[in-house]
N, C-alpha and C positions, 0 to 999 in steps of 0.2 A: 924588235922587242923594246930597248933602250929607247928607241924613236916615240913609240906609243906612250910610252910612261912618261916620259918627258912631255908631250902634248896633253899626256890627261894633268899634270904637274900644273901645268902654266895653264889651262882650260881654270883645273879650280883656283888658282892664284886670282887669274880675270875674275871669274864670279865672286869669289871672297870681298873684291874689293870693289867692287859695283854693288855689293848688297851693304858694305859700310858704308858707301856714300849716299844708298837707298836711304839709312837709318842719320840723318844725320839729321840736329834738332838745334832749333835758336837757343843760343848757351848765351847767358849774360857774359858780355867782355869787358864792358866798363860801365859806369854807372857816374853821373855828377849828381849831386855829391856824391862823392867818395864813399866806396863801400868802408865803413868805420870811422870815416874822418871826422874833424871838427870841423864847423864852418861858421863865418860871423853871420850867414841868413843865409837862407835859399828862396829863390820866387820859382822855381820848374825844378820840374826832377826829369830828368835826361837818362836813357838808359841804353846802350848800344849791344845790340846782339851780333853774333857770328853770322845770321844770315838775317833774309830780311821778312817782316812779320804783315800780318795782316790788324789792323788798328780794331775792325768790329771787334774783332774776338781776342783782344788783348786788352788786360785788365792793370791797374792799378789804384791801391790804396796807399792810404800816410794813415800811419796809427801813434799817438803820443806813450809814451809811458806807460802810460795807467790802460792804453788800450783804446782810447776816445778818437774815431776817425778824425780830420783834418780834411778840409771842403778841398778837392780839387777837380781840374777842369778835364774835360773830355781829353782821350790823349788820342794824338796825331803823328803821322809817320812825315820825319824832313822829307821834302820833295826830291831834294836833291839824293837822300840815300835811303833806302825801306830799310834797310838796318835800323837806323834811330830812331827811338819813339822817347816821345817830349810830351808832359803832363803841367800843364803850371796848375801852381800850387794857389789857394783860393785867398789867402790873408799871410801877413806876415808871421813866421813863426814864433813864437818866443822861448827862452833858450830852455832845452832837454834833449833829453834822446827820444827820435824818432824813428817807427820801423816802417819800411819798404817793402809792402807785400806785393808783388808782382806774378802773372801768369801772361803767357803770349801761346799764339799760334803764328806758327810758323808759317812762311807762303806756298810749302811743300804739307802742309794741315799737319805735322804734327805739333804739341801741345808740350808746354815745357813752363815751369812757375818758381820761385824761390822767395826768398826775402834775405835784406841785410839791414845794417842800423846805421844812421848817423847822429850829430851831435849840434846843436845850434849852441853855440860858445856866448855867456850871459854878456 
């Protein structure tokens, strides 16, 4: 009897933890610039996820202050790691806060987006 319960125990522990890693989704871990920072310019916006993403279906904008998009380029996964996706930026900023609206798809299709702000220092 103790046997049984014990293997049903550990049966759902396995499935518990196979279906968290079923549910597991690109989470931004670091970002250049810096989520909040200043910086004296930026030409690319660099964005690193926990796993690695598919580029079609991954989006980003640059939006100024007041809201007014910022031209950037098609963004692309480093070869070396699908984690990183790299956006250069279309002209040189000039200084304010900029926001980083960002969505990814994951290489496992789920779908995951945020935004953070930085600072281009006058």
């Amino acid at each position: 009897m103790i046997a049984k319960t014990l293997i049903r125990a550990a049966a759902a522990l396995a499935f518990g933890l196979a279906a968290d890693a079923a549910l597991a989704h690109a989470q931004l871990e670091k970002a250049t610039p810096g989520v909040g920072a200043t910086v004296p310019g930026a030409s690319e916006i660099r964005l690193e996820f926990s796993e690695g993403v598919e580029p079609k279906f991954t989006g980003v904008t640059l939006k100024t202050a007041s809201g007014a998009a910022e031209p950037l380029g098609k963004p692309s996964v480093d070869p070396s790691d699908p984690k990183i996706l790299t956006v250069k930026i279309g002209k040189p900023l000039p200084p304010g806060v900029y926001t980083v609206e960002w969505h990814a798809v994951s290489v496992d299709t789920h779908h995951t987006q945020g935004n953070f702000n930085f600072t281009v220092a006058p």
